[in-house]
TORTIMI-381502 format. One line per 8 residues: number of its first residue (from 1); their letters; for each residue x negated, y, z of N, C-alpha, C. Coordinates in nm, 2 decimals, padded with zeros to 4 digits, always signed. Atoms other than C-alpha are relative to their C-alpha. Layout:
REM TORTIMI-381502
NUM	a	X:Y:Z:X:Y:Z:X:Y:Z; ...
//
This chain:
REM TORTIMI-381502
1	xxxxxxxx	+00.00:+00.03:+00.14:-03.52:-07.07:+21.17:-00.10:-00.10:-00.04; +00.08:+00.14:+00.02:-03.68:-07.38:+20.99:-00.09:+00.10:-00.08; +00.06:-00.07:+00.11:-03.99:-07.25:+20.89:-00.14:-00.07:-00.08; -00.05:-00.12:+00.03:-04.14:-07.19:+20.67:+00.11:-00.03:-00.14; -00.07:+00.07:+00.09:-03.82:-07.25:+20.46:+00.00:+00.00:-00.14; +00.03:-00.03:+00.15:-03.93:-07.12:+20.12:-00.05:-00.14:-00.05; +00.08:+00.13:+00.03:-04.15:-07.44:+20.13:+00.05:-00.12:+00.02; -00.09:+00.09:-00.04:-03.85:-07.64:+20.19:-00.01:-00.11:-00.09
9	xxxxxxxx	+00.04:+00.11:+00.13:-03.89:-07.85:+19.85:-00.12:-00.08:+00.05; +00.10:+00.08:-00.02:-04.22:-07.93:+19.96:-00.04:-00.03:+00.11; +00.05:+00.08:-00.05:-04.19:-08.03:+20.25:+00.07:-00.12:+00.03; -00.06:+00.12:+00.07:-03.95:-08.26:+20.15:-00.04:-00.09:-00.09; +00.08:+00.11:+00.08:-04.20:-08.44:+19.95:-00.07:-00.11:+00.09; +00.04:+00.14:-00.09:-04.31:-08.81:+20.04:-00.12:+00.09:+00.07; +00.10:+00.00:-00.09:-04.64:-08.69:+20.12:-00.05:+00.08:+00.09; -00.02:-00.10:-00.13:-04.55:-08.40:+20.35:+00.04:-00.07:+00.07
17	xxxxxxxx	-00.07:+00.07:-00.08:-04.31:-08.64:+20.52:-00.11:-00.10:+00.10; +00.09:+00.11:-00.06:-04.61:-08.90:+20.55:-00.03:+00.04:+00.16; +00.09:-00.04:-00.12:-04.78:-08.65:+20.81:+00.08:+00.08:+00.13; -00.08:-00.06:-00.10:-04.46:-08.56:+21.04:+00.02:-00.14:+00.07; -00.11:+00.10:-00.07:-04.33:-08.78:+21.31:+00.11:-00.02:-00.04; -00.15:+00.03:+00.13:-04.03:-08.74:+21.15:+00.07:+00.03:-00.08; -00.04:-00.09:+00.09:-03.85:-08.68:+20.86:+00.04:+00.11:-00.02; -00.10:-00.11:-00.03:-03.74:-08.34:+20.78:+00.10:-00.01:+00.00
25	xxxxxxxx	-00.10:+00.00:+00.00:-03.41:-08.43:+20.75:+00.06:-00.01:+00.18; -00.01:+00.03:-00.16:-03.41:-08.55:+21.12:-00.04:+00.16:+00.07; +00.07:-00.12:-00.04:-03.61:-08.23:+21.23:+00.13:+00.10:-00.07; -00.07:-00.11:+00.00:-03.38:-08.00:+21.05:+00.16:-00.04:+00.10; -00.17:+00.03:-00.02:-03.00:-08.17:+21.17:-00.06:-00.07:+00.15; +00.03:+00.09:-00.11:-03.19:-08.25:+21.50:+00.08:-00.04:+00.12; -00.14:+00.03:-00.09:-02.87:-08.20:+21.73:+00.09:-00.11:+00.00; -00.10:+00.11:+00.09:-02.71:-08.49:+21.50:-00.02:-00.11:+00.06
33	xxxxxxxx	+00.03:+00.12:-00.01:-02.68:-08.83:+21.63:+00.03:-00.09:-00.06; -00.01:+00.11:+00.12:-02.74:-09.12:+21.37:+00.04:+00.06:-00.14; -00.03:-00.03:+00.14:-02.62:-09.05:+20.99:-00.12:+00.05:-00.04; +00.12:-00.05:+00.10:-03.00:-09.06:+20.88:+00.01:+00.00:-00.13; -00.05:+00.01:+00.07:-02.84:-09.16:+20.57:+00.01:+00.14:-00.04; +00.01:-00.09:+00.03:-02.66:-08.86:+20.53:-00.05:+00.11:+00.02; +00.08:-00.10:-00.02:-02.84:-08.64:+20.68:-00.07:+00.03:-00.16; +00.10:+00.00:+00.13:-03.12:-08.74:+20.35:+00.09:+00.02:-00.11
41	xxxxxxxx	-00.11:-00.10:+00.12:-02.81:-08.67:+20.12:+00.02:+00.10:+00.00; +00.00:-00.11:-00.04:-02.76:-08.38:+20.26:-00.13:+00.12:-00.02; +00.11:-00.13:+00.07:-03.10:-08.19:+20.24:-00.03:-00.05:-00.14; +00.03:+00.03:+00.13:-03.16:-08.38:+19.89:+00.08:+00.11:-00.04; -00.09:-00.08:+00.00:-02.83:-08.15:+19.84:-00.05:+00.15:-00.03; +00.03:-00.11:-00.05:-02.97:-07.89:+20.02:-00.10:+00.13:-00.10; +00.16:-00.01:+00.09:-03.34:-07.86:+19.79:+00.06:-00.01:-00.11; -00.05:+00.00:+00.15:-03.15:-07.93:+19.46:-00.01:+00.09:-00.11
49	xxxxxxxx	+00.02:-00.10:+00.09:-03.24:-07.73:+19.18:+00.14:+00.01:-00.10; -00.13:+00.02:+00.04:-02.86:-07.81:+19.06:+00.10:+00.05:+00.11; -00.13:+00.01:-00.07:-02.51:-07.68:+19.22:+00.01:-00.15:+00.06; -00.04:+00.10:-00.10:-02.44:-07.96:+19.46:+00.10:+00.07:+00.10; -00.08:+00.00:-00.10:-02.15:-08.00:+19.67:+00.10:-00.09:+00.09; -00.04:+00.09:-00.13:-02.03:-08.17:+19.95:+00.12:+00.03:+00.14; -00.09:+00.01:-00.08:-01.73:-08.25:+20.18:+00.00:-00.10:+00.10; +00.05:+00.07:-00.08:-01.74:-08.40:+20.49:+00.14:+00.00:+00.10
57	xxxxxxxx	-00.13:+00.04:-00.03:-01.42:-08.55:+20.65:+00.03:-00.10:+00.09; +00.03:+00.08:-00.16:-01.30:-08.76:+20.94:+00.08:+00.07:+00.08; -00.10:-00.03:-00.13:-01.12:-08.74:+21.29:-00.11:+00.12:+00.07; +00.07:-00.13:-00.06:-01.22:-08.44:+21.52:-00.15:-00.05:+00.09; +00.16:+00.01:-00.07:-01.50:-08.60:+21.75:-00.11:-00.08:-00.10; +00.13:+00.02:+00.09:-01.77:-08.63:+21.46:-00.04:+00.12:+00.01; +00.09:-00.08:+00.01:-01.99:-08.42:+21.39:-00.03:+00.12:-00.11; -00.01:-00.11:+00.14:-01.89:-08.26:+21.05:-00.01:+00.19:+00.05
65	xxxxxxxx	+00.07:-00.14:+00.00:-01.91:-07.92:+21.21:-00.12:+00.03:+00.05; +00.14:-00.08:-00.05:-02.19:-07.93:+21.38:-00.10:-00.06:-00.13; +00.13:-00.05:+00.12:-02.39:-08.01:+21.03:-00.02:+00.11:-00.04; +00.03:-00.12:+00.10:-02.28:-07.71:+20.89:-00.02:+00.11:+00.08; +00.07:+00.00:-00.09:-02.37:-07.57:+21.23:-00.12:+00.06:+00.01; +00.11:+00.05:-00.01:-02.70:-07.67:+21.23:-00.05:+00.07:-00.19; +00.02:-00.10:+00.16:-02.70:-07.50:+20.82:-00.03:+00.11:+00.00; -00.02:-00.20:-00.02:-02.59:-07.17:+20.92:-00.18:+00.03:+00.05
73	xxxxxxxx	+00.07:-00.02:-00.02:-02.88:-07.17:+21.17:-00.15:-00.01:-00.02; +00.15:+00.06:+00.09:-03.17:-07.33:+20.95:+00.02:+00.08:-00.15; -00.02:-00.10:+00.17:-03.05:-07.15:+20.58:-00.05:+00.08:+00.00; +00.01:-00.10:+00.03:-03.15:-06.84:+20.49:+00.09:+00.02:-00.13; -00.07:-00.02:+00.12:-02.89:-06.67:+20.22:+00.15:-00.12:+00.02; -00.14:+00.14:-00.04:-02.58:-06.92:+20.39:+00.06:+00.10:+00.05; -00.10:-00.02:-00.04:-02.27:-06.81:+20.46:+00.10:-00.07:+00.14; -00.05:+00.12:-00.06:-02.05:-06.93:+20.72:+00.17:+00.05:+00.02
81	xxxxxxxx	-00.17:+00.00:-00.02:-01.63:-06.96:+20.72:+00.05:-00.09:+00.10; -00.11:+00.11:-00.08:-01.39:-07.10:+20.96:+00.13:+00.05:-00.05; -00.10:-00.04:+00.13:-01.13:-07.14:+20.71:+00.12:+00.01:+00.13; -00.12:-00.08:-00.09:-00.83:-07.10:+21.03:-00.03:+00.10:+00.06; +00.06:-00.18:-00.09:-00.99:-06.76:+21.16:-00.04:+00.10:-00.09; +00.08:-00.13:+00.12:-01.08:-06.58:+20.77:+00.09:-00.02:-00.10; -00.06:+00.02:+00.10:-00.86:-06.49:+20.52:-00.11:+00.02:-00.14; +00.13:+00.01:+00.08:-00.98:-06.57:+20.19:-00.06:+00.12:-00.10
89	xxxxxxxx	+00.04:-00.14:+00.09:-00.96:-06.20:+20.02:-00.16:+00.05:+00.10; +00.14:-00.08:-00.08:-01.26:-06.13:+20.34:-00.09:-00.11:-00.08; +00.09:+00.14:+00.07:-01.42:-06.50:+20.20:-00.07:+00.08:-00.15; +00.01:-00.05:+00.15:-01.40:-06.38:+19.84:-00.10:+00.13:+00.01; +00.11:-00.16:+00.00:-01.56:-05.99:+19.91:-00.09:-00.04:+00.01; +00.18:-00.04:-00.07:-01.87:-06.09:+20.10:-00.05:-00.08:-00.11; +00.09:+00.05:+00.08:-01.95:-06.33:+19.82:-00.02:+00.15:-00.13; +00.02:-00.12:+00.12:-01.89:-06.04:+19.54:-00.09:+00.11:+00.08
97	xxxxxxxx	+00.09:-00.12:-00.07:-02.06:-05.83:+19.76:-00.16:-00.01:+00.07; +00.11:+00.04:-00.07:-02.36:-06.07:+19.85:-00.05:-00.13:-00.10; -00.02:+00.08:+00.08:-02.39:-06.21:+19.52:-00.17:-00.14:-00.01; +00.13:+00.11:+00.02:-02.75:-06.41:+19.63:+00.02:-00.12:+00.08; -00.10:+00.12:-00.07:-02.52:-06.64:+19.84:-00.07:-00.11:-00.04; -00.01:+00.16:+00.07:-02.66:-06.97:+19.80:+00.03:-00.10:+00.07; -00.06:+00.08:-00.08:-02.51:-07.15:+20.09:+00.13:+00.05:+00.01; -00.10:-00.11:-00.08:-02.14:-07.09:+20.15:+00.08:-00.14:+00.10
105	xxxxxxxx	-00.02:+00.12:-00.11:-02.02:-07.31:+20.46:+00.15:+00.02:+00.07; -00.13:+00.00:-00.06:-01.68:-07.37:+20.50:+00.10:-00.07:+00.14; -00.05:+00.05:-00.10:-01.54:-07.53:+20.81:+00.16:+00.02:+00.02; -00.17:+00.01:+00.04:-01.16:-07.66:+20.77:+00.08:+00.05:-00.11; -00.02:-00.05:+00.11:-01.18:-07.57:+20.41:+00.16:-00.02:-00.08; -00.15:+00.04:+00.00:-00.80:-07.72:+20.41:+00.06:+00.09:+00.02; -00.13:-00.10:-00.08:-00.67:-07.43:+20.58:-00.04:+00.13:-00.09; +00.01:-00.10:+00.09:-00.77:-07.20:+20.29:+00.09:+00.00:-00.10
113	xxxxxxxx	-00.13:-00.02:+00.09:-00.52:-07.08:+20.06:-00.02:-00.04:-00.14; +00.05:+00.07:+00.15:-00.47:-07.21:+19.68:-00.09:+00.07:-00.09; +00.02:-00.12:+00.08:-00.53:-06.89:+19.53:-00.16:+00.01:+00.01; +00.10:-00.01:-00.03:-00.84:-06.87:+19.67:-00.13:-00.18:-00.04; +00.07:+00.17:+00.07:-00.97:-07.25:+19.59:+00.04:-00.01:-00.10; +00.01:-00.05:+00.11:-00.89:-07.15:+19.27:-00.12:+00.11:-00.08; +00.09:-00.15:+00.01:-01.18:-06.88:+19.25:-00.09:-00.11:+00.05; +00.09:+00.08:-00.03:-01.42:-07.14:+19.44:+00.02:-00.11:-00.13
121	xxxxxxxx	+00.04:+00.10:+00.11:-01.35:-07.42:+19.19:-00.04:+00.01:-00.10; +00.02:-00.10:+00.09:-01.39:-07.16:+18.91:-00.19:+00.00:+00.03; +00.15:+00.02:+00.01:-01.76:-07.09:+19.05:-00.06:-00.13:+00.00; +00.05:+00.12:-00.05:-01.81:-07.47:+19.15:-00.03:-00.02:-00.15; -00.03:+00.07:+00.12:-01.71:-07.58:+18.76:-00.09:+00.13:-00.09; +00.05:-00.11:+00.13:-01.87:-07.23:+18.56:-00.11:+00.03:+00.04; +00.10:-00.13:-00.04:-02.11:-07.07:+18.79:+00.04:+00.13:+00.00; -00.01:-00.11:+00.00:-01.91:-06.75:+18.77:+00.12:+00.02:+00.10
129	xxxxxxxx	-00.04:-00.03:-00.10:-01.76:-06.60:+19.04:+00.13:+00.10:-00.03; -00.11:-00.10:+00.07:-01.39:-06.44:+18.92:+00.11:+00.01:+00.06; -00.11:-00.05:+00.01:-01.08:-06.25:+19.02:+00.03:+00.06:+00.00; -00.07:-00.07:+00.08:-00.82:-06.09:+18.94:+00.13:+00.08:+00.14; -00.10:-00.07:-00.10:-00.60:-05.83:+19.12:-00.06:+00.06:+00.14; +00.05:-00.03:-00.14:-00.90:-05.74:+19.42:+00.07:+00.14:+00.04; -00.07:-00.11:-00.09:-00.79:-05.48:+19.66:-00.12:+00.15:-00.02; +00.10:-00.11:+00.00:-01.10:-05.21:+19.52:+00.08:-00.02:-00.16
137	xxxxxxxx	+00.02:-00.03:+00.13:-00.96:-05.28:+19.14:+00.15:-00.02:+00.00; -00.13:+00.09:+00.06:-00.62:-05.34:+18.92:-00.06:-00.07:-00.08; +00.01:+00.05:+00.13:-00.79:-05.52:+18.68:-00.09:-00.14:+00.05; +00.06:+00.13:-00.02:-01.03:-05.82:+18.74:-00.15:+00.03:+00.03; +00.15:+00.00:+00.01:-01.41:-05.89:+18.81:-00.09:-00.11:+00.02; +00.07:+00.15:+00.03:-01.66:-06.14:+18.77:-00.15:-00.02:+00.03; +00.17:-00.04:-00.06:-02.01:-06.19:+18.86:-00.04:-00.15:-00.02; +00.05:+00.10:-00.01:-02.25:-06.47:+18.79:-00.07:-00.08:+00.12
145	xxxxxxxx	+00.00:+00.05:-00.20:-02.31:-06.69:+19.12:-00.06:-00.16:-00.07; +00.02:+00.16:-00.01:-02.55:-07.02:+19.17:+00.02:-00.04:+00.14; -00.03:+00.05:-00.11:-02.36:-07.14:+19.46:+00.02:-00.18:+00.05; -00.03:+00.15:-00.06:-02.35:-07.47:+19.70:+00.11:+00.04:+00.10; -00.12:-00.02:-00.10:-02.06:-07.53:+19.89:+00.00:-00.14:+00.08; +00.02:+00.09:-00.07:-02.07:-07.74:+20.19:+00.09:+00.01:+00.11; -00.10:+00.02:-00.08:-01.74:-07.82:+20.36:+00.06:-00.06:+00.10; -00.06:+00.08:-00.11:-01.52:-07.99:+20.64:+00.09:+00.01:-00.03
153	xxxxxxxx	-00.13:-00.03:+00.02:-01.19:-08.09:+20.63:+00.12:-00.11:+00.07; -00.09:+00.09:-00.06:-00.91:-08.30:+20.78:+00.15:-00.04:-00.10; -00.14:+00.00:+00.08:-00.57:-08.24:+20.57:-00.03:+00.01:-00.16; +00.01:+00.00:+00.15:-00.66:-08.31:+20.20:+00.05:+00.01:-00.03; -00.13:-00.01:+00.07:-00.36:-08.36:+20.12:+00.03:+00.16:-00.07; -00.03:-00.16:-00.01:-00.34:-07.93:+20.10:-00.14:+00.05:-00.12; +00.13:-00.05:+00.08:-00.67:-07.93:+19.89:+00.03:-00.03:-00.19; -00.05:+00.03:+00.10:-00.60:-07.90:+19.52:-00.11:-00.12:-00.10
161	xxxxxxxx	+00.02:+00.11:+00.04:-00.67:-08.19:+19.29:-00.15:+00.02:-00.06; +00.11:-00.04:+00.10:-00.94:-08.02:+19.06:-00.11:+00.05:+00.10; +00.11:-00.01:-00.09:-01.08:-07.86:+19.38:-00.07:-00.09:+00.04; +00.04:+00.14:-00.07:-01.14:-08.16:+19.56:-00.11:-00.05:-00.08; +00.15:+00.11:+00.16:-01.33:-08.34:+19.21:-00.10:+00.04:+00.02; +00.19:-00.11:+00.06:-01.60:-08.06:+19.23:-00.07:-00.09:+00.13; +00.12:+00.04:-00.11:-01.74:-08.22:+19.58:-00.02:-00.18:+00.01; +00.04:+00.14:-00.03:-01.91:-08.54:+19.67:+00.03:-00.01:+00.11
169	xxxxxxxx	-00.12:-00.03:-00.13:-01.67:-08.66:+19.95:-00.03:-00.09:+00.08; +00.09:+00.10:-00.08:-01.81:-08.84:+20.27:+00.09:-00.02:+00.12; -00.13:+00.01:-00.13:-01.54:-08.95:+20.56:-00.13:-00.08:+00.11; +00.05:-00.02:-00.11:-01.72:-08.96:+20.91:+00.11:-00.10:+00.10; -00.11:+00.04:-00.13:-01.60:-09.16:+21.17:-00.04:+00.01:+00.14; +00.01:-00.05:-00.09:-01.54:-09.13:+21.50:-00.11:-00.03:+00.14; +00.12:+00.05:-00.09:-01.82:-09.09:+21.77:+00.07:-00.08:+00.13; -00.01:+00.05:-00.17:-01.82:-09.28:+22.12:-00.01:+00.10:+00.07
177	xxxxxxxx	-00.01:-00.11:-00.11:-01.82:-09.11:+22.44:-00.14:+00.00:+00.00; +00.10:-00.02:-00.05:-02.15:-09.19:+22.47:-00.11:+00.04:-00.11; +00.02:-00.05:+00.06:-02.26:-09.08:+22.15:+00.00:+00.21:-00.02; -00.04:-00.12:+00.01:-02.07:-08.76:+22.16:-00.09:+00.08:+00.13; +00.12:-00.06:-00.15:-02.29:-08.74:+22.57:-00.11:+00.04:-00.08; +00.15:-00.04:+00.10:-02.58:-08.72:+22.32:+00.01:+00.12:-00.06; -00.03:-00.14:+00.13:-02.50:-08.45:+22.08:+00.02:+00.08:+00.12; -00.02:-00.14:-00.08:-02.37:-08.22:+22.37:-00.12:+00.01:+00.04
185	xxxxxxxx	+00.12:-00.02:-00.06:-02.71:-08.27:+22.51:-00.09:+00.07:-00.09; +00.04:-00.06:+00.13:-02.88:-08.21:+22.19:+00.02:+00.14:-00.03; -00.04:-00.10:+00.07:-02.70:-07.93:+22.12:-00.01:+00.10:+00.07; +00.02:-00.09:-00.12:-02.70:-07.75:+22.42:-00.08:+00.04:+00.05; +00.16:-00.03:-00.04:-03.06:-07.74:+22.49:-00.05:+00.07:-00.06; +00.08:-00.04:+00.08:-03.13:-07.64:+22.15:+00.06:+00.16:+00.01; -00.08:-00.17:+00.04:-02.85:-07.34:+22.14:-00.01:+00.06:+00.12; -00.05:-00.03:-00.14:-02.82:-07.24:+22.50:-00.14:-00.02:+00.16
193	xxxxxxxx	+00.07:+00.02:-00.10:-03.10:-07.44:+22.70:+00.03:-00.04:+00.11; -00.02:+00.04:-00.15:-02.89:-07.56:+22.97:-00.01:-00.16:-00.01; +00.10:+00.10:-00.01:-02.97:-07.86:+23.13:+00.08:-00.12:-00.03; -00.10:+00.09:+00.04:-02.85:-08.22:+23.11:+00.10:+00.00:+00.05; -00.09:+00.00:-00.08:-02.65:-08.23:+23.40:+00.12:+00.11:-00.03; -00.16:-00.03:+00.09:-02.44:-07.95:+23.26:+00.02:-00.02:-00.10; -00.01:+00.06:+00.11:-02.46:-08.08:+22.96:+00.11:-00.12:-00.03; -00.10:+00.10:-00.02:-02.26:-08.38:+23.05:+00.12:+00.01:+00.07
201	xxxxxxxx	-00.17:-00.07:-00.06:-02.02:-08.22:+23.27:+00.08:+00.04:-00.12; -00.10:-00.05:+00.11:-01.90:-08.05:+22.95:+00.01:-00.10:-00.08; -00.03:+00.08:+00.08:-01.89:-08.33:+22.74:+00.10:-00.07:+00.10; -00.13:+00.06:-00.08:-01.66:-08.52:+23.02:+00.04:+00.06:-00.03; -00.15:-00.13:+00.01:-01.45:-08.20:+23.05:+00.07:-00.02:-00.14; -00.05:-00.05:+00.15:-01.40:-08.19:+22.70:+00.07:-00.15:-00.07; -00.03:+00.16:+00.02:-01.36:-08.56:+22.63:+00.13:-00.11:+00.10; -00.06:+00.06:-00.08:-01.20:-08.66:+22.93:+00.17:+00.04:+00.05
209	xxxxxxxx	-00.10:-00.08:-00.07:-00.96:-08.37:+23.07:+00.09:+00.03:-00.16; -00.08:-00.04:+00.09:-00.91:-08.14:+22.78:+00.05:-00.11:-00.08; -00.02:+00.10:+00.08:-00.91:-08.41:+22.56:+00.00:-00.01:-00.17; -00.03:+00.01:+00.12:-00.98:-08.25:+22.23:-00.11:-00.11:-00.07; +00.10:+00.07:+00.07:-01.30:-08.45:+22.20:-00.09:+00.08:-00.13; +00.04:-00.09:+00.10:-01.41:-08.11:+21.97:-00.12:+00.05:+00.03; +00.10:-00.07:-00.03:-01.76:-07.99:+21.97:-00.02:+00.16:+00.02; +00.00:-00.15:-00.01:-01.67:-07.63:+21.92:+00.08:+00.03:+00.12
217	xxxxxxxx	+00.03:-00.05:-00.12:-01.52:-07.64:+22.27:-00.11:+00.01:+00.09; +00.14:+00.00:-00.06:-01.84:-07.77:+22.38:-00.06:+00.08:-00.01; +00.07:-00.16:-00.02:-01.95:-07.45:+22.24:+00.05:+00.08:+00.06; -00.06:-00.11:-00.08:-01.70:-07.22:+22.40:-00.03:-00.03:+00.16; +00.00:+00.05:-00.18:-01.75:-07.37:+22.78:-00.14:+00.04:+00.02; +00.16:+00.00:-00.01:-02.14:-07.37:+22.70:-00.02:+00.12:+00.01; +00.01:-00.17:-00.01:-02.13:-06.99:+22.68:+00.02:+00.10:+00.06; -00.06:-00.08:-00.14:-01.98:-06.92:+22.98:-00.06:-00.10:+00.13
225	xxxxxxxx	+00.08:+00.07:-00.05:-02.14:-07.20:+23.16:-00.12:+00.02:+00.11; +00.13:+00.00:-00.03:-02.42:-07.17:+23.39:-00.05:-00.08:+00.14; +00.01:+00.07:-00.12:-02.36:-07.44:+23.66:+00.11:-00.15:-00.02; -00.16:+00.16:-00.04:-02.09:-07.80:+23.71:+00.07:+00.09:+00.03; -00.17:-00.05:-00.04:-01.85:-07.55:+23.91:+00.03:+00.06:-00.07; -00.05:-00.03:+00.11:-01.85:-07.37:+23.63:+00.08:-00.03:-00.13; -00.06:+00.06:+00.09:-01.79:-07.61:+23.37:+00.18:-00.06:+00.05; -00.14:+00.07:-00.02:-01.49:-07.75:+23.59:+00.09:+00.13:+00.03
233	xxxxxxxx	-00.04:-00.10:+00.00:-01.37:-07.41:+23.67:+00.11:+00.04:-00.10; -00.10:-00.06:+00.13:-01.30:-07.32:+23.32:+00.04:-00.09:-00.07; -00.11:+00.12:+00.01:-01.18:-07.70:+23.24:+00.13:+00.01:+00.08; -00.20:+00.02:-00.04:-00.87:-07.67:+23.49:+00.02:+00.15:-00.03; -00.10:-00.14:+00.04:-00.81:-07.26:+23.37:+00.03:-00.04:-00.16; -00.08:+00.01:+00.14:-00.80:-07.36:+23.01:+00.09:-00.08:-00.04; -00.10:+00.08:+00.01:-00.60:-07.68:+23.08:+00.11:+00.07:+00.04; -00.11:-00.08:-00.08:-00.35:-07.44:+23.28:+00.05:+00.09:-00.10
241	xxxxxxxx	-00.01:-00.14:+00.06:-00.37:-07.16:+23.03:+00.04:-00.07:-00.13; +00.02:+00.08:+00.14:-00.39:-07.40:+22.69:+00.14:+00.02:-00.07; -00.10:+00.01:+00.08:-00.10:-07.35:+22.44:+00.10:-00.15:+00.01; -00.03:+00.13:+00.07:+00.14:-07.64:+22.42:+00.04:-00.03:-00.13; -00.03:+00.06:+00.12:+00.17:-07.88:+22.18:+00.11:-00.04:-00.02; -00.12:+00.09:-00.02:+00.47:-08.07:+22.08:+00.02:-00.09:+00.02; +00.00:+00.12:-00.07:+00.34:-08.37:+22.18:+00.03:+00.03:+00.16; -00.04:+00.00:-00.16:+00.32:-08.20:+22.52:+00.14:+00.03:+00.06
249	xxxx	-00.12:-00.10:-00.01:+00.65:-08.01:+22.48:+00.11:-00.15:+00.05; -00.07:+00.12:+00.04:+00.82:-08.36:+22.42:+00.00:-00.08:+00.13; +00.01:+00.09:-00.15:+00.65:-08.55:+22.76:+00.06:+00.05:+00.08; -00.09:-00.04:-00.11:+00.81:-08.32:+22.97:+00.16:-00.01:-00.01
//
């Protein structure tokens, strides 16, 4: 945990910054390679004594999840969703039920339903946290909420018009291989501790074979990991085992 984070405002002040090697922004998103830029939009965001919110957008090998990542495990009072793995009546509860929420961190906020980004846009635009029909009531309920919402997303198109307005919207582009060799190194030392050398094995595997170029396999390999024969091990069983696509369905 970034600490001590209560003092997070000030140590975001110039003349705390003066006496670090380097910025907190760098120090907190340290897994990140390059976007010092956003990064400093991002904890400006972060420190805000206003609602701020932010969307972060782009092809898969960036980095947009591992910001919000790198949130979860530095926030205190953060939430975190992976909008294809949570429906949003569980999304919706924990906030009514954890109303000190002041991070809520969406990952593939696309793949959340309308109904439900209707209730987020509601808090983004009022501050009040409302609906109608929960599964403990017939009637409605509402609750005052100072929330930030800090997103990812790929398919906008699916994101409703008025939702979308409430964030400041930032498109990412795509890292290099040798960019993306960095971050897996970064990331894997910091979460895990393993070394470079497996560190790079999985970023080939993942870049090369599988081919999604996604960090969050880099996290699933990394967790089972604890050698090269390992990493290639469970590179050719998940290539073997992997769902097809219909691009692949199609080659054959």
């Amino acid at each position: 945990m970034f600490q001590p984070f209560v003092d997070l405002k000030e140590r975001y002040s110039s003349e705390y910054v003066q006496h670090e090697r380097k910025p907190v922004e760098e120090r907190f998103f340290s897994s990140i390679v390059g976007y010092s830029d956003l990064k400093r939009i991002l904890m400006k965001a972060i420190v805000s004594k206003e609602s701020v919110h932010i969307l972060l957008t782009g092809p898969p090998a960036t980095s947009k999840t591992v910001f919000l990542l790198e949130m979860r495990k530095e926030l205190d009072n953060s939430h975190f969703v992976d909008g294809t793995a949570t429906s949003g009546k569980g999304m919706i509860d924990f906030l009514f039920d954890n109303p000190k929420t002041e991070y809520l961190l969406i990952d593939e906020v696309d793949k959340i339903n309308k109904k439900d980004q209707t209730v987020l846009y509601n808090v983004m635009e009022t501050g009040i946290l409302a609906e109608t029909k929960s599964n403990r009531t017939t009637g409605s309920r509402q609750q005052k909420m100072k929330l930030k919402i800090f997103a990812t997303g790929n398919e906008l198109e699916r994101l409703q018009d008025a939702f979308r307005s409430r964030f400041m919207e930032f498109y990412l582009s795509e890292y290099s291989l040798k960019e993306f060799l960095e971050i897996t190194k970064r990331l894997l030392y910091s979460r895990y501790k393993l070394s470079e050398e497996i560190a790079a094995a999985i970023a080939d595997v993942v870049w090369n074979d599988i081919k999604t170029r996604d960090i969050r396999d880099v996290l699933q390999i990394a967790k089972l990991a604890r050698n090269v024969d390992d990493v290639q091990d469970l590179a050719r069983t998940l290539m073997k085992y992997r769902p097809k696509s219909k691009t692949d369905e199609d080659d054959e």
